[in-house]
matplotlib code that plots the C-alpha trace (Angstrom):
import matplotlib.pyplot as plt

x = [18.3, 16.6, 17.1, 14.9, 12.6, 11.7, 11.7, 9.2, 7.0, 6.8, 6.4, 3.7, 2.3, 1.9, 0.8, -2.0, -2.9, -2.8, -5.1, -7.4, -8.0, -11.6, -12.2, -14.0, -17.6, -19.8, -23.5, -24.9, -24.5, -24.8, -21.5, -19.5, -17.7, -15.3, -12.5, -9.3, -8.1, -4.0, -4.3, -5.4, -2.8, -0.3, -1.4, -1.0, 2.0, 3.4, 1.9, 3.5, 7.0, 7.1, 6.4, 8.9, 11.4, 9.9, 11.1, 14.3, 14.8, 14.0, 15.6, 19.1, 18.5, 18.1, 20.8, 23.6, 22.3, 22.6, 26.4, 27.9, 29.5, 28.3, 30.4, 30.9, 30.4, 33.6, 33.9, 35.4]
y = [20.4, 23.5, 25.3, 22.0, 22.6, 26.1, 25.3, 22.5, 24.2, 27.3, 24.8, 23.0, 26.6, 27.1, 24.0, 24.3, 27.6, 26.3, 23.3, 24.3, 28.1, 27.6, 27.8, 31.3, 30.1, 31.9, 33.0, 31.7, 27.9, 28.1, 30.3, 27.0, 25.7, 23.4, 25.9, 26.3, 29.8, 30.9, 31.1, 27.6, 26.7, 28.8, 27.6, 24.3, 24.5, 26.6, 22.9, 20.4, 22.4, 22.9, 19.0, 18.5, 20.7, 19.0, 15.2, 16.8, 17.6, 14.6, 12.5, 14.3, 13.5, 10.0, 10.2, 11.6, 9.6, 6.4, 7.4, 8.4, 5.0, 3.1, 3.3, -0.4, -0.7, -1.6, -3.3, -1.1]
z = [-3.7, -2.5, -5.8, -8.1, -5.2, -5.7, -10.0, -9.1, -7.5, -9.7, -12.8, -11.1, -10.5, -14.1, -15.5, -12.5, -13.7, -17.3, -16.9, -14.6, -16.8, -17.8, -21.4, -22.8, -23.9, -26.1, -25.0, -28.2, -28.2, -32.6, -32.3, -31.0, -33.7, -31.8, -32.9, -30.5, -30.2, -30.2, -26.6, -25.8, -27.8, -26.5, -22.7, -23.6, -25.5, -22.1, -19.6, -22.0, -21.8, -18.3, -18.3, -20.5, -17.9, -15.2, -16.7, -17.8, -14.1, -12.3, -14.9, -14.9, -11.0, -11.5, -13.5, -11.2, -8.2, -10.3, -11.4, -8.0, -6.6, -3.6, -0.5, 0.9, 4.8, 6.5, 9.4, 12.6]

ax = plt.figure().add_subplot(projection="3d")
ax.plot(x, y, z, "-o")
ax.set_aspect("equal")
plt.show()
């Protein structure tokens, strides 16, 4: 459990710094285009893949916890 703690948090590490990266702006507001550069791309491409290994993670989890049988309490 330690170990998908540690992966968690370095995940949520990157898609932080990938989110919250402000976008480059240009001084003259006629140069703004609305295009997207490779490297918005590429950082949002790197948040929606650590999401995706994020949701693998929990739900292989889920997954493991739901398949491991239920002990019945017995009396003493």
């Amino acid at each position: 459990m330690h170990d998908l703690t540690v992966v968690l948090t370095g995940i949520v590490a990157v898609v932080t710094a990938a989110i919250g990266r402000p976008l480059p702006r240009s001084a003259d507001p006629r140069d703004d285009r609305g295009a997207v550069s490779i490297e918005q791309v590429l950082w949002y491409a790197a948040a929606a893949v650590s999401v995706a290994v994020v949701a693998a993670i929990i739900w292989s989890q889920i997954r493991d916890t739901a398949s491991t049988p239920v002990q019945s309490p017995s009396a003493p």
